[in-house]
PyMOL CGO cylinders between C-alpha atoms (Angstrom):
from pymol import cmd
from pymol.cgo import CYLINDER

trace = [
    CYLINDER, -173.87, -162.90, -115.49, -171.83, -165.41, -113.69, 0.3, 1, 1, 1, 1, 1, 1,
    CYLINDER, -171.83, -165.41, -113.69, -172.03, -165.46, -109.77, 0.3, 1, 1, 1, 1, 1, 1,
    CYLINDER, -172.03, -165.46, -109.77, -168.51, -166.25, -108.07, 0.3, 1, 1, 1, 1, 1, 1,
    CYLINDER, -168.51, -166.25, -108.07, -167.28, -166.19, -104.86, 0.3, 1, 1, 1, 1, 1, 1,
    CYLINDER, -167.28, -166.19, -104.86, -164.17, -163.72, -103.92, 0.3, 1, 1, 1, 1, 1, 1,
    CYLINDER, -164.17, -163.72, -103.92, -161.29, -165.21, -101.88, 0.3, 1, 1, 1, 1, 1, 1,
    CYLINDER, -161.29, -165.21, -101.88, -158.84, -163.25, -100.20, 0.3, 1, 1, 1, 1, 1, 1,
    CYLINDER, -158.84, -163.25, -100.20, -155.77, -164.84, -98.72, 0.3, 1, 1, 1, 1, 1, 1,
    CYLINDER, -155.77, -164.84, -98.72, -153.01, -163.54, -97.06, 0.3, 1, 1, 1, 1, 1, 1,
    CYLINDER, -153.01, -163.54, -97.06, -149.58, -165.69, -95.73, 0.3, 1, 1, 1, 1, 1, 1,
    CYLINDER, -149.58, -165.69, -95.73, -148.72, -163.18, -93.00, 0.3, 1, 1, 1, 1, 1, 1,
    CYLINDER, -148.72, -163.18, -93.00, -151.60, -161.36, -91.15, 0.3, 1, 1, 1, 1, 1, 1,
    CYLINDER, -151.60, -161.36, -91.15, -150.69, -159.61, -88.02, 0.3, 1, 1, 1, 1, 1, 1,
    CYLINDER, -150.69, -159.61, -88.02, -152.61, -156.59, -88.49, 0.3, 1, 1, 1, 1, 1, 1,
    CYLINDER, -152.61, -156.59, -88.49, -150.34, -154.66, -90.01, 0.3, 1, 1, 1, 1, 1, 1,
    CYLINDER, -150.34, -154.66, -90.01, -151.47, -153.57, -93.51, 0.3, 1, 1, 1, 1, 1, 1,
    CYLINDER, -151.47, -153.57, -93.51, -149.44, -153.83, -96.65, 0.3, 1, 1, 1, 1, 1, 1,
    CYLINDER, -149.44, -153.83, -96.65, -150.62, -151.51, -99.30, 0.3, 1, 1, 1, 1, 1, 1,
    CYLINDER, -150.62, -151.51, -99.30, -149.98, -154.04, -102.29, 0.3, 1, 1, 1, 1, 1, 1,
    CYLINDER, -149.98, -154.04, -102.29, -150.84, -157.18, -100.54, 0.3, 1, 1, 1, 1, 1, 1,
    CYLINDER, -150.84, -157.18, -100.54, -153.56, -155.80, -97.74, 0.3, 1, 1, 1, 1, 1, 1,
    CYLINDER, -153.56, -155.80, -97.74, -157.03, -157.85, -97.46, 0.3, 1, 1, 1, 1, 1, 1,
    CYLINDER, -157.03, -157.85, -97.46, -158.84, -154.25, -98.69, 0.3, 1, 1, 1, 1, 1, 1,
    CYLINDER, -158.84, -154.25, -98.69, -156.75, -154.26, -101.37, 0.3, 1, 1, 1, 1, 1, 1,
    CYLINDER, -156.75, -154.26, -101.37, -157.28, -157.65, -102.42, 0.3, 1, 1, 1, 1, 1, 1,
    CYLINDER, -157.28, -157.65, -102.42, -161.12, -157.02, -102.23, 0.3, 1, 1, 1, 1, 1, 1,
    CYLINDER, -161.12, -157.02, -102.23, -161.40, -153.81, -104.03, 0.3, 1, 1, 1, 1, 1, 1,
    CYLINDER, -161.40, -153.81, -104.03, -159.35, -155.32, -106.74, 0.3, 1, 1, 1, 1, 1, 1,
    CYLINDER, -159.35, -155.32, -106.74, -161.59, -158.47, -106.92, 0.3, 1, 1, 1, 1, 1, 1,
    CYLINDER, -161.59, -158.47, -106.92, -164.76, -155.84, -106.90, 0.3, 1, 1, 1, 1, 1, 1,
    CYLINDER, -164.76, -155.84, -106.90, -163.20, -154.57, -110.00, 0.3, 1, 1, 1, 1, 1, 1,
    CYLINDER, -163.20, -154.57, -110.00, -162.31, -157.63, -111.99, 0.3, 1, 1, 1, 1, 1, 1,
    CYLINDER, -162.31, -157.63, -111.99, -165.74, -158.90, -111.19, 0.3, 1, 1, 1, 1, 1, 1,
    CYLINDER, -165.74, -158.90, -111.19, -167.60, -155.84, -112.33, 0.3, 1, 1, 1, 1, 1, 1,
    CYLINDER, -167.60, -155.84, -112.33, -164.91, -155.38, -115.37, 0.3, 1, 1, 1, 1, 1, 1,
    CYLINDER, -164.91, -155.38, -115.37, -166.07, -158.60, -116.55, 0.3, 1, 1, 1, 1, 1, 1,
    CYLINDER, -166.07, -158.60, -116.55, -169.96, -158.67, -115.45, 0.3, 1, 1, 1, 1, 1, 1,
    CYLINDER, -169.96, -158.67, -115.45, -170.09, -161.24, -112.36, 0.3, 1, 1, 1, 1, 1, 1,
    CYLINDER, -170.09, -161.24, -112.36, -171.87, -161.25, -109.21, 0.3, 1, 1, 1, 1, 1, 1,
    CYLINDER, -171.87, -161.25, -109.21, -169.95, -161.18, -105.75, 0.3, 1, 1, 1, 1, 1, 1,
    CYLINDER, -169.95, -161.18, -105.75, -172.17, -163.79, -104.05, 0.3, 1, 1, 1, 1, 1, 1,
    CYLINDER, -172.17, -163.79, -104.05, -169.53, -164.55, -101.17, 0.3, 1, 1, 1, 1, 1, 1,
    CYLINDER, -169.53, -164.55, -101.17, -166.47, -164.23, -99.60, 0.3, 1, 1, 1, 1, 1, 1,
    CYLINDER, -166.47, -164.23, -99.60, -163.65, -166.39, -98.17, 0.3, 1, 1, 1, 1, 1, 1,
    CYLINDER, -163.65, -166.39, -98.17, -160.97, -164.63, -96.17, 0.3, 1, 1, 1, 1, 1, 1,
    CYLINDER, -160.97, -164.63, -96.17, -158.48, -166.50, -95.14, 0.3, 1, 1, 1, 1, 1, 1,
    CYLINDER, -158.48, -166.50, -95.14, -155.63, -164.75, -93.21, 0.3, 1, 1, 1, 1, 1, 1,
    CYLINDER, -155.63, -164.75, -93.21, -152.13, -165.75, -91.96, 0.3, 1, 1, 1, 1, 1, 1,
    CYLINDER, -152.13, -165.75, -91.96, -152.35, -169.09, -94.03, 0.3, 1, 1, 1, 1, 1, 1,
    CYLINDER, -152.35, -169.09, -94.03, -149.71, -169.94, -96.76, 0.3, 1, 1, 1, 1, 1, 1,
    CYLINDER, -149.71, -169.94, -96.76, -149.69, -171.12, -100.11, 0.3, 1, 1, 1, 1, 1, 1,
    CYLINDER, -149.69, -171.12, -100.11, -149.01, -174.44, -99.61, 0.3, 1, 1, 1, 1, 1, 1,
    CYLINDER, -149.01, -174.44, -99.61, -152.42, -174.86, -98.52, 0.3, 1, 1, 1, 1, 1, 1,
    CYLINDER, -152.42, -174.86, -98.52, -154.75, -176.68, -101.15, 0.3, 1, 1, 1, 1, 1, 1,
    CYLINDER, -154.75, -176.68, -101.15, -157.67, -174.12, -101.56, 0.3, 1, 1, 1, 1, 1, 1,
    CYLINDER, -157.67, -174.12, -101.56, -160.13, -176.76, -101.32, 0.3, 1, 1, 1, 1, 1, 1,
    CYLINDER, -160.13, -176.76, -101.32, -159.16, -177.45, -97.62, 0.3, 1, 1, 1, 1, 1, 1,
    CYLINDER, -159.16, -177.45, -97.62, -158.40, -173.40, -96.65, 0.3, 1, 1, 1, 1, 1, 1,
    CYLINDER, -158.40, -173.40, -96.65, -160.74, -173.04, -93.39, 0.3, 1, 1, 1, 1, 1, 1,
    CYLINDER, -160.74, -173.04, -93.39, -162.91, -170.36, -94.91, 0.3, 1, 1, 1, 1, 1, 1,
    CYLINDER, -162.91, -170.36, -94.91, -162.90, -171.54, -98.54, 0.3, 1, 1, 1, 1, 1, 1,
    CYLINDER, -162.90, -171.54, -98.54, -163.82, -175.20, -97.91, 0.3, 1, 1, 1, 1, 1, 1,
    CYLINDER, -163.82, -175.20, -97.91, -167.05, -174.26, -95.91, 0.3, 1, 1, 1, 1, 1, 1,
]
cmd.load_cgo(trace, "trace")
């Protein structure tokens, strides 16, 4: 079993919830793949109203 961390990122974040793109969403469906393929969920890294131009290894939540 390999532990990883989930990451959720969303561009636009102003509390309004978009059902394909919403930060539930995105966790339930990384719950899924992670059980699917027999991973642990060790930690999370939300990171809202940031783009994908960002490198993910500087993202606020991601690079802590």
């Amino acid at each position: 079993m390999a532990r990883v961390l989930g990451r959720i990122r969303l561009s636009r974040f102003q509390g309004l919830e978009d059902v394909t793109t919403s930060p539930e969403r995105q966790r339930l469906a990384i719950e899924k793949w992670a059980d699917v393929n027999g991973h642990e969920i060790v930690g999370w890294a939300e990171d809202l109203d940031l783009g994908r131009s960002v490198d993910p290894l500087t993202a606020p939540e991601l690079s802590k």
